[in-house]
DRENZATI-396116 format. One record per residue (C-alpha): y, z, x; residue number from 1; residue in three letters. Coordinates in steps of 0.2 Angstrom, whole numbers, plus 2048, in hexadecimal, padded with zeros to 3 digits. Each point is the difference from the previous one (the first is absolute). Example, Ala and Ser with C-alpha at 12.3 -4.5 7.8 and 13.67 -1.06 7.14 Angstrom:
REM DRENZATI-396116
PT     v     w     u   rogu   dofi
PT   7EA   827   83E      1    ALA
PT   811   7FD   806      2    SER
***
This chain:
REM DRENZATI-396116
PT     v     w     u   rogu   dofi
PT   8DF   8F3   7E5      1    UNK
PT   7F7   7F7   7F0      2    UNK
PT   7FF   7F0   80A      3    UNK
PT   7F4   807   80C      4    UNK
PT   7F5   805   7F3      5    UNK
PT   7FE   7EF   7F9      6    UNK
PT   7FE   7F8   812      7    UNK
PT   7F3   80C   800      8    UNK
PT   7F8   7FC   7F2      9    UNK
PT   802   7EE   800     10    UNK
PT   7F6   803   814     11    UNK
PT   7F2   808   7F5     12    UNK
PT   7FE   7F5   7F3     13    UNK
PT   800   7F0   80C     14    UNK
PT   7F4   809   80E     15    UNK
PT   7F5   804   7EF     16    UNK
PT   800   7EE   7FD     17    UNK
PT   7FC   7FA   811     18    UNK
PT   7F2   80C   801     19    UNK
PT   7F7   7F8   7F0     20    UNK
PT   800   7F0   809     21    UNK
PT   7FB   806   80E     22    UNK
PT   7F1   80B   7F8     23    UNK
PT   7FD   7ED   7F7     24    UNK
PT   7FD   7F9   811     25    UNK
PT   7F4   80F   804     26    UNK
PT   7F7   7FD   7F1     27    UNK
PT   7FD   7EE   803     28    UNK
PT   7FC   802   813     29    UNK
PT   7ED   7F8   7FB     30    UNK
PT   809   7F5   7F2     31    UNK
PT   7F8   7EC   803     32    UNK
PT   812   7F5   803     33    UNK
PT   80C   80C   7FC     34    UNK
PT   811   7FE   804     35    UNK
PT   80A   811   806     36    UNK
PT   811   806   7FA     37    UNK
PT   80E   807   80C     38    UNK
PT   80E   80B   7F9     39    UNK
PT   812   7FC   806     40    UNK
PT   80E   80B   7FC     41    UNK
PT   812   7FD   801     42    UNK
PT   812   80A   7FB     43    UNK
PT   808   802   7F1     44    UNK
PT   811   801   7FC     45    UNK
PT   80E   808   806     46    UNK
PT   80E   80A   7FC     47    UNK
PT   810   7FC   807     48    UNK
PT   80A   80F   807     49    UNK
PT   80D   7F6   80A     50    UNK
PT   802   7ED   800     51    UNK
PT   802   7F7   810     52    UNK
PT   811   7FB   809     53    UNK
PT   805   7F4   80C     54    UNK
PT   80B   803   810     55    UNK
PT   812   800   801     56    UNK
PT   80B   7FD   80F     57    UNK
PT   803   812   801     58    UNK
PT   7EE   807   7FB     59    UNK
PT   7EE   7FA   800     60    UNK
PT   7F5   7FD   7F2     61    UNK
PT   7F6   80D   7F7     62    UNK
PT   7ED   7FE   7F8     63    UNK
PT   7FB   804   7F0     64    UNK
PT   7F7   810   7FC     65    UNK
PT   7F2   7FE   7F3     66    UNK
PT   7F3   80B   7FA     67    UNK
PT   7EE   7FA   7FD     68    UNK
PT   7F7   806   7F2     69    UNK
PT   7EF   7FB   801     70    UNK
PT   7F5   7F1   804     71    UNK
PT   7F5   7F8   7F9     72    UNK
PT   7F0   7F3   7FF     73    UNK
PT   805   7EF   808     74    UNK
PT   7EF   7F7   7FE     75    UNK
PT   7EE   801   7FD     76    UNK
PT   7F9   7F0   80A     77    UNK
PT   7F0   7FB   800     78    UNK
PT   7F9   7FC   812     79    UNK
PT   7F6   7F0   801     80    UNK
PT   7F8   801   812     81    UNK
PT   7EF   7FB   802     82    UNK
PT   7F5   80E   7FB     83    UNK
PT   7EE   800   80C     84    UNK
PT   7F1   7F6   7FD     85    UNK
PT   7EF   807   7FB     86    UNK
PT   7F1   7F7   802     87    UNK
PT   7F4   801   7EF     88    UNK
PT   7F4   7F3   800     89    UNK
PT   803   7FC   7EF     90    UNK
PT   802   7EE   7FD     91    UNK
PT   80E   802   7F1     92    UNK
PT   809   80C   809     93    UNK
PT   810   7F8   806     94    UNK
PT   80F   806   80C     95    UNK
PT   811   7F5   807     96    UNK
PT   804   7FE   80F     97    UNK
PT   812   7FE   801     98    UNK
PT   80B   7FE   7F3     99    UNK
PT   7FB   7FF   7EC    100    UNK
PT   7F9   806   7EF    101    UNK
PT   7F0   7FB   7F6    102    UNK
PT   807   7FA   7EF    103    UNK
PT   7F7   80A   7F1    104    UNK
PT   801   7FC   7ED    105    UNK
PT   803   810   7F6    106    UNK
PT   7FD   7F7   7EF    107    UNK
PT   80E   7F3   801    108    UNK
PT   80B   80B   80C    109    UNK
PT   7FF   7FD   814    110    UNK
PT   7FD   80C   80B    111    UNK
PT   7FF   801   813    112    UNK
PT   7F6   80A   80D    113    UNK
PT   7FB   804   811    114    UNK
PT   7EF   809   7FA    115    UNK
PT   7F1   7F3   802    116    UNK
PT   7F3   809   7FA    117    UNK
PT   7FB   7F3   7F4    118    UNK
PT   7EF   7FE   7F8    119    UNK
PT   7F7   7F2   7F3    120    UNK
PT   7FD   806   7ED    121    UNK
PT   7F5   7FA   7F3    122    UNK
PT   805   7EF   7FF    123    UNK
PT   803   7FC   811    124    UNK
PT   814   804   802    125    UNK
PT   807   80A   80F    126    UNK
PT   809   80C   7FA    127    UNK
PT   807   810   808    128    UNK
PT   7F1   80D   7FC    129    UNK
PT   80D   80E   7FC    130    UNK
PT   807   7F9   7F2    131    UNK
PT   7F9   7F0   7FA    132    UNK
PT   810   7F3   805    133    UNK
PT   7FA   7EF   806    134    UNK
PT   805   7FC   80E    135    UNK
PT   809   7F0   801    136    UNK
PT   7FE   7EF   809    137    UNK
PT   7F9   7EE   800    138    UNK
PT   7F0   7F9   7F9    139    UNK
PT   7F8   7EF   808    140    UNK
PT   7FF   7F3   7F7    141    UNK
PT   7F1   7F2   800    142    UNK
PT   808   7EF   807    143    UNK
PT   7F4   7F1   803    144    UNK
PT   7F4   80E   807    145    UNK
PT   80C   809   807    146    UNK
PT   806   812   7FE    147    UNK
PT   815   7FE   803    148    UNK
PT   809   811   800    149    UNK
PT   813   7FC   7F7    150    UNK
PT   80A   80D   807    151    UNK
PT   810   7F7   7F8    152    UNK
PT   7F8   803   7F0    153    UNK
PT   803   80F   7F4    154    UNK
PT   7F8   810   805    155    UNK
PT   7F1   809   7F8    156    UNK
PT   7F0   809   7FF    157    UNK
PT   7F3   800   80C    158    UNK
PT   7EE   7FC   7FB    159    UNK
PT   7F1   802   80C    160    UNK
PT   7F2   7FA   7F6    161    UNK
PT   7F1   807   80B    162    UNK
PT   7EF   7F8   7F9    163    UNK
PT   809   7F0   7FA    164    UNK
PT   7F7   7EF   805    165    UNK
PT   804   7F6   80A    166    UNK
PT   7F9   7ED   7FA    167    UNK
PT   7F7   7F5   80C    168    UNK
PT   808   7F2   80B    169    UNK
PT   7F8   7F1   806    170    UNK
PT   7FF   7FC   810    171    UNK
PT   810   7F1   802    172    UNK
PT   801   803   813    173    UNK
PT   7F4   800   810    174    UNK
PT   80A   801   811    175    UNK
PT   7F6   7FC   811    176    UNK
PT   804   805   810    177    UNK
PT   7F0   801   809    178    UNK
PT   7FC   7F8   80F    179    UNK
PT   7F5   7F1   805    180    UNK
PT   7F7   802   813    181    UNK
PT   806   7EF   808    182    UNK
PT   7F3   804   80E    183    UNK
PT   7F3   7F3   802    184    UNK
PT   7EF   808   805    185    UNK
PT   7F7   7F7   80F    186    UNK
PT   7F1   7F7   7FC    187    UNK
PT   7F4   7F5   808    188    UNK
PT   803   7F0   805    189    UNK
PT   7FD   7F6   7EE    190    UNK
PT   7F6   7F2   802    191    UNK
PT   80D   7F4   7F4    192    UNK
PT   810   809   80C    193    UNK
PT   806   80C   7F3    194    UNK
PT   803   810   809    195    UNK
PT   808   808   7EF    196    UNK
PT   7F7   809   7F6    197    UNK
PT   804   803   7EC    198    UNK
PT   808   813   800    199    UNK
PT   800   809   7F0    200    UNK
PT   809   80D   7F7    201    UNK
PT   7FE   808   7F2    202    UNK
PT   80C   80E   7F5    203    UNK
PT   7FF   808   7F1    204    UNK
PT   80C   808   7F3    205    UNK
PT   800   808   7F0    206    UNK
PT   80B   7F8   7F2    207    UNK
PT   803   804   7EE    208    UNK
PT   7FF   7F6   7F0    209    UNK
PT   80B   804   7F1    210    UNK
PT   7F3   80C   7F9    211    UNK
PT   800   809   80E    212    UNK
PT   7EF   7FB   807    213    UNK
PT   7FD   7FE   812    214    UNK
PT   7FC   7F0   809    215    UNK
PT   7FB   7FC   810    216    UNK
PT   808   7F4   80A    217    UNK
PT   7F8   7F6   80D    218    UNK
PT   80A   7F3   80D    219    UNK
PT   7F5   7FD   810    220    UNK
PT   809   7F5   80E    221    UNK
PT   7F4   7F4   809    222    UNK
PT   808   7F7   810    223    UNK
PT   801   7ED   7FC    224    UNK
PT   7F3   7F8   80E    225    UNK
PT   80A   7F8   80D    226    UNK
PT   810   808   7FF    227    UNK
PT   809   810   806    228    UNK
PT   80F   802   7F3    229    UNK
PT   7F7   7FC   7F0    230    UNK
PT   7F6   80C   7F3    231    UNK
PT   7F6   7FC   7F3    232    UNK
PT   800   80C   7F1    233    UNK
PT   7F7   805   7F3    234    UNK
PT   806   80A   7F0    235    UNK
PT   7F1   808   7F5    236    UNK
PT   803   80D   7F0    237    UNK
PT   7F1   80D   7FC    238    UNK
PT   7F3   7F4   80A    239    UNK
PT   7F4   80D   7FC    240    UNK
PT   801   7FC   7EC    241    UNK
PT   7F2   7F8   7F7    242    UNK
PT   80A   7F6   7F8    243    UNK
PT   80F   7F4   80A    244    UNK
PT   815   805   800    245    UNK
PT   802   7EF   805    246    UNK
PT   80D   805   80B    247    UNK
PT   80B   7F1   806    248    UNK
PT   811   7FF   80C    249    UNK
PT   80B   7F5   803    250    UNK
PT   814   7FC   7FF    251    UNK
PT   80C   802   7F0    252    UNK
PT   803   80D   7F4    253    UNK
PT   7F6   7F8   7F1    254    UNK
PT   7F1   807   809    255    UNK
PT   7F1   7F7   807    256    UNK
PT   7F2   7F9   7EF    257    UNK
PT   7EE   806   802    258    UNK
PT   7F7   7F2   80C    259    UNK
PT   80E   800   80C    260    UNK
PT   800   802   813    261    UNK
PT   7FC   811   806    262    UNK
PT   803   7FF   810    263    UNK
PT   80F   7FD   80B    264    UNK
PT   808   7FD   811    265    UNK
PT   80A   80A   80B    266    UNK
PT   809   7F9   80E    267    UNK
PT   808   80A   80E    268    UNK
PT   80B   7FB   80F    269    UNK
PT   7FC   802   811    270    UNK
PT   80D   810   802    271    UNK
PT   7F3   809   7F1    272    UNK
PT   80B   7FF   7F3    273    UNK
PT   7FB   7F8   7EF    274    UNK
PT   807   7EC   800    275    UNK
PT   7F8   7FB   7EE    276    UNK
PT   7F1   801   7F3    277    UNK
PT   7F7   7F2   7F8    278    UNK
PT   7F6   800   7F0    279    UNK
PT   7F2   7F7   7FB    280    UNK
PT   80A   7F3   7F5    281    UNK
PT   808   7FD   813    282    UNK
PT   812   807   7FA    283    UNK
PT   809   808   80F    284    UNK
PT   80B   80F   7FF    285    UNK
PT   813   7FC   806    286    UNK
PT   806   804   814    287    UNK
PT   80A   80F   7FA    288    UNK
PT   7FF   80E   7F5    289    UNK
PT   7F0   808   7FA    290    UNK
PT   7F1   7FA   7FF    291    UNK
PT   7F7   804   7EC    292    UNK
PT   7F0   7FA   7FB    293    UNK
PT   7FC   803   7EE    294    UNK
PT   7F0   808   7FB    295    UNK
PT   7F8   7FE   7EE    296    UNK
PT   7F0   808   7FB    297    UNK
PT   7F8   804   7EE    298    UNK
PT   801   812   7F7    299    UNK
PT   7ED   802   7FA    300    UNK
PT   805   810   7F7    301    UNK
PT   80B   7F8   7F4    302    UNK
PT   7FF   7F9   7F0    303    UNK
PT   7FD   7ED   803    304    UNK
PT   80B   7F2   7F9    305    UNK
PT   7FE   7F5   7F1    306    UNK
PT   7F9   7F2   80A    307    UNK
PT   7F3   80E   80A    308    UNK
PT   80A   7FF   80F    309    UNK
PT   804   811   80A    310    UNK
PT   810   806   802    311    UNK
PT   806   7FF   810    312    UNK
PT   809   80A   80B    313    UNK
PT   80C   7F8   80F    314    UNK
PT   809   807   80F    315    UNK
PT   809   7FD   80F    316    UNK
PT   7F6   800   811    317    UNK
PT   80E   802   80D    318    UNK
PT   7FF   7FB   810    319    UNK
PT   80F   805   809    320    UNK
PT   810   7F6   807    321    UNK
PT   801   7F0   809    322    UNK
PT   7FF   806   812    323    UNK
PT   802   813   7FB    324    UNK
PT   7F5   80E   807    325    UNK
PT   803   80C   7F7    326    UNK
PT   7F8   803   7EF    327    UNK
PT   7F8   7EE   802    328    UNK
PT   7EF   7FA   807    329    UNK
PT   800   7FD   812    330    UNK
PT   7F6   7F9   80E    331    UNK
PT   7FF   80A   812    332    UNK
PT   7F4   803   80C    333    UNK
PT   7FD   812   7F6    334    UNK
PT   7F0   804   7F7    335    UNK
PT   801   7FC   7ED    336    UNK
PT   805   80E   7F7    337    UNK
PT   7F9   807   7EF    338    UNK
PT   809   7F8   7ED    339    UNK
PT   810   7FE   7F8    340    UNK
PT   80C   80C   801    341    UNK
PT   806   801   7ED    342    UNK
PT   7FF   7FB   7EE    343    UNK
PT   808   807   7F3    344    UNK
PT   7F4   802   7F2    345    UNK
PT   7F9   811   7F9    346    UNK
PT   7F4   807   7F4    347    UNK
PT   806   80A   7F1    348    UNK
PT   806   814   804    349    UNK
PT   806   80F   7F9    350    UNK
PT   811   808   807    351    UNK
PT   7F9   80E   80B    352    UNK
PT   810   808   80B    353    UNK
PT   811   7FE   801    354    UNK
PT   80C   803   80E    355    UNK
PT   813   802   802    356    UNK
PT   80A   7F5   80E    357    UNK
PT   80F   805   809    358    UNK
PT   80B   7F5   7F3    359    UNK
PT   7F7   808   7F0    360    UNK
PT   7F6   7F2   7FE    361    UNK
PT   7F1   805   7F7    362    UNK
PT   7F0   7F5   806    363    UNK
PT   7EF   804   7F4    364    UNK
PT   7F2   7FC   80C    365    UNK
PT   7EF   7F9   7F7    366    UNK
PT   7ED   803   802    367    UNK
PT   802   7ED   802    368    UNK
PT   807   802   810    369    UNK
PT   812   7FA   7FA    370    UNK
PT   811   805   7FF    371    UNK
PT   80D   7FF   7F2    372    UNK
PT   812   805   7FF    373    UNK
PT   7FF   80B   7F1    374    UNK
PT   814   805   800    375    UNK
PT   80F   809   80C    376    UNK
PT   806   810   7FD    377    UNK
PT   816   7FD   7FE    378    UNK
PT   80A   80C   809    379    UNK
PT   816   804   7FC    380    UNK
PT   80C   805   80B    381    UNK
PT   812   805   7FA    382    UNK
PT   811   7FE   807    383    UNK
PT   802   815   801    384    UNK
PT   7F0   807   7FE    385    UNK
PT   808   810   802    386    UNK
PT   806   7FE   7EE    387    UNK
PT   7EF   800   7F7    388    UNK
PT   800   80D   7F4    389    UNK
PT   7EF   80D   802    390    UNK
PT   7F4   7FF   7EE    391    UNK
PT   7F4   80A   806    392    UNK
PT   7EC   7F9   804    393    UNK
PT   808   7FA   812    394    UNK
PT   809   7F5   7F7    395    UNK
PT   812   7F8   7FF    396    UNK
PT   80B   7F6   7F5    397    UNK
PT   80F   7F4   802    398    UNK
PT   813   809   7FE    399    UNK
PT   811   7FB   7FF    400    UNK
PT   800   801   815    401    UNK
PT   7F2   7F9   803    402    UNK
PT   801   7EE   7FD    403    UNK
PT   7F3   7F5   7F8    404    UNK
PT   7EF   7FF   808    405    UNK
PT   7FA   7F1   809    406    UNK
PT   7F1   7FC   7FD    407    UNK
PT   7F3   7F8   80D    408    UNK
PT   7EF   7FE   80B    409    UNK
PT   800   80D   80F    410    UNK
PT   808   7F9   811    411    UNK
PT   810   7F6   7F9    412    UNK
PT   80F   804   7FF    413    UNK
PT   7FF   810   809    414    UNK
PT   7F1   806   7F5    415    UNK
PT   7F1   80A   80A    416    UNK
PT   7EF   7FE   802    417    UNK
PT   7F3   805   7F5    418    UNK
PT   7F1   80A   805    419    UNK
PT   7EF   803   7F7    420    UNK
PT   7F5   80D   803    421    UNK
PT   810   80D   806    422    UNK
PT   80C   80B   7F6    423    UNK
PT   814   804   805    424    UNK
PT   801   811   801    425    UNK
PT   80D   80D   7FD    426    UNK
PT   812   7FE   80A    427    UNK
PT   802   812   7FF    428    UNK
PT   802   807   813    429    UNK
PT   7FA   814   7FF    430    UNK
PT   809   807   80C    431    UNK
PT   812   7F6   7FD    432    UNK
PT   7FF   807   7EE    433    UNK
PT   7FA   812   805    434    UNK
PT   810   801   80E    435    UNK
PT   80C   7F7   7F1    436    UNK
PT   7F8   810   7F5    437    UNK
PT   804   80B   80D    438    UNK
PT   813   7F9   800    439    UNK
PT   800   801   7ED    440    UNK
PT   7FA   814   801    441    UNK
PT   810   802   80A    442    UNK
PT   80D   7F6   7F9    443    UNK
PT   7FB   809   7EE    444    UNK
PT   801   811   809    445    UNK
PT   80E   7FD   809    446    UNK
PT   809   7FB   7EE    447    UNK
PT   7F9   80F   7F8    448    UNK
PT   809   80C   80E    449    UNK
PT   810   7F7   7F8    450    UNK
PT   7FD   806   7F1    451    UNK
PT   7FD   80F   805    452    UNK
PT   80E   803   80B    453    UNK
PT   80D   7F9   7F6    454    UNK
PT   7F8   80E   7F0    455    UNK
PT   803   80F   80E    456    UNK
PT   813   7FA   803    457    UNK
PT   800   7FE   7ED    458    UNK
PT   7FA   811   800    459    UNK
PT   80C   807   80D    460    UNK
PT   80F   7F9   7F4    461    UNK
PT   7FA   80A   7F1    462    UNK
PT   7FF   812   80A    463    UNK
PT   815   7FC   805    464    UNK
PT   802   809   7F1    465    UNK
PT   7F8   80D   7FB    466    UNK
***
């Protein structure tokens, strides 16, 4: 008789405690990235009233009578599912699509979460708005030029520092990949029986010195008289300067002197393509490869040398490949098109806007018109993530049965995506907790009848004697 009411109140107690975690999941039905909780129950022991015995020739075997008494709380998981993705517009706020945890430092201590709403404090760190952690990740580092993310490196803080400089880069680079019109217009018939007339073509590009000051360069391509395949051309810096840049190409990286050629030859084959160049010291490009031309021309903004002389700044004037058509200079029957396609120099700017790539890669965007790397957010996955311990704040730390987190950019090794501007919500299903609540009400009444029933019988035995 007392065993029943100890089932019973071992039903209450348990179903009590499956209806706090379940009122938890309510509470946090709006929660950003959290994680719900699932009761299981299993039962206790049991007392043996008969053991078990094994047949005979003569009689079969007979089971074993046991009495419960009770049951109680298996497990408390935690179920990692993908929650939904809202859509915030807000350029820090960061969701994972798949599986993983954004790494947090909680002064020295890791934490990890599935709550992006992160934000930038005073001094540039992204950091959880809620309570201050950094968020943790990989800085770019400056390399020849170069920003390098080293995702093998140790993880740590993430600075965005918006209004930062980014210094000026002069110009090293000019591709072209413009066209020259091999059409020959008809002329009259030349009294000396030249039918060719001299075509000319003329582009313009804006390149930068080391200050950062513009330049404007000039290469016009005249037709040589009396050929079909050959260009002359001429390279000018700033011609509309007072006073001269001297500007000079030719072949060789220690760069054309002031008083050299400034103009060269472009060959091309009958198929269009581009066959060779020829500078006015009559060097020839090789038959294969691409075809450079270095340009030099004189900074009048700096400070001039000890003998009076300008500084000069040099760059490569690329032409294209031997016999290429794409990204090089060409020769068709098309109308000439307008400049080169690229250089790679740039004034001074200020870090304006940042944005967040699928791989947590960070990229600051400049009123310059550049992009830099600036770092990549680090994700960590775990061996059971269902053994992370809940801290509180959305946030969970390594157990015993978790294993060790490993530690790495979004997309490898089974780590999802990261997406800016969104915000994983809630996991919490409203109508599977508020059926599990109803399932709850009754399995905590039905163990209240228990009690209840086994205190009338108890009651019944009392009036035996009266």
């Amino acid at each position: 008789m007392m065993r029943s009411l100890f089932s019973g109140v071992s039903g209450l107690q348990n179903h009590q405690t499956r209806m706090d975690v379940i009122g938890n999941n309510i509470s946090n039905i709006n929660t950003t990235g959290f994680k719900r909780n699932r009761v299981n129950f299993q039962d206790m022991l049991y007392q043996q009233l008969q053991g078990a015995s094994r047949p005979t020739e003569d009689l079969g075997g007979v089971n074993p009578k046991e009495v419960g008494l009770g049951m109680s709380v298996a497990s408390i998981d935690t179920i990692h599912i993908q929650g939904a993705l809202q859509t915030t517009g807000v350029q820090t706020d960061l969701a994972i699509n798949g599986q993983g945890f954004f790494i947090l430092d909680d002064m020295g201590t890791q934490l990890f979460t599935r709550a992006g709403a992160f934000s930038i404090d005073a001094d540039g760190i992204l950091v959880n708005q809620s309570n201050g952690m950094r968020v943790q990740g990989w800085m770019a580092e400056d390399i020849n030029g170069v920003n390098l993310i080293d995702v093998s490196a140790p993880i740590g803080q993430i600075t965005i520092p918006v209004g930062s400089k980014d210094p000026a880069k002069a110009t090293t680079m000019v591709q072209f990949a413009c066209n020259l019109d091999k059409r020959i217009p008809e002329l009259p018939e030349d009294p000396t029986g030249d039918q060719i007339r001299n075509s000319t073509w003329r582009t313009s590009t804006k390149i930068y010195d080391s200050f950062g000051d513009e330049h404007n360069l000039i290469v016009e391509f005249t037709r040589v008289p009396g050929t079909v395949n050959s260009w002359n051309a001429t390279v000018n810096v700033d011609p509309q300067n007072e006073t001269p840049t001297n500007a000079t190409i030719g072949f060789g990286e220690e760069g054309p002197a002031v008083g050299g050629p400034t103009t060269f030859v472009v060959n091309f084959s009958n198929n269009g393509t581009l066959l060779s160049a020829e500078d006015g010291a009559g060097n020839i490009s090789g038959a294969s490869g691409q075809v450079q031309m270095y340009v030099a021309y004189d900074v009048q903004t700096a400070t001039p040398n000890e003998d009076g002389t300008l500084t000069r700044q040099q760059f490569v004037l690329n032409l294209g490949n031997v016999g290429g058509f794409t990204n090089s200079i060409t020769q068709y029957a098309e109308s000439s098109s307008s400049k080169a396609v690229e250089q790679d120099g740039y004034t001074m700017g200020y870090l304006e806007n940042f944005k967040i790539d699928l791989t947590g890669v960070i990229t600051g965007v400049y009123s310059n018109g550049t992009t830099r790397d600036i770092g990549q957010v680090a994700l960590a996955t775990f061996p059971n993530q269902g053994g992370l311990e809940k801290t509180g704040d959305n946030n969970f730390r390594v157990s015993n049965n978790s294993g060790m987190a490993n530690i790495g950019p979004s997309g490898v090794a089974g780590k999802g995506k990261i997406i800016a501007g969104t915000l994983e919500m809630s996991n919490v299903d409203m109508a599977d907790q508020f059926v599990d609540m109803i399932v709850t009400q009754r399995g905590f009444q039905a163990n209240s009848k228990t009690i209840q029933t086994a205190d009338q019988l108890l009651q019944e035995l009392l009036t035996l004697k009266r």
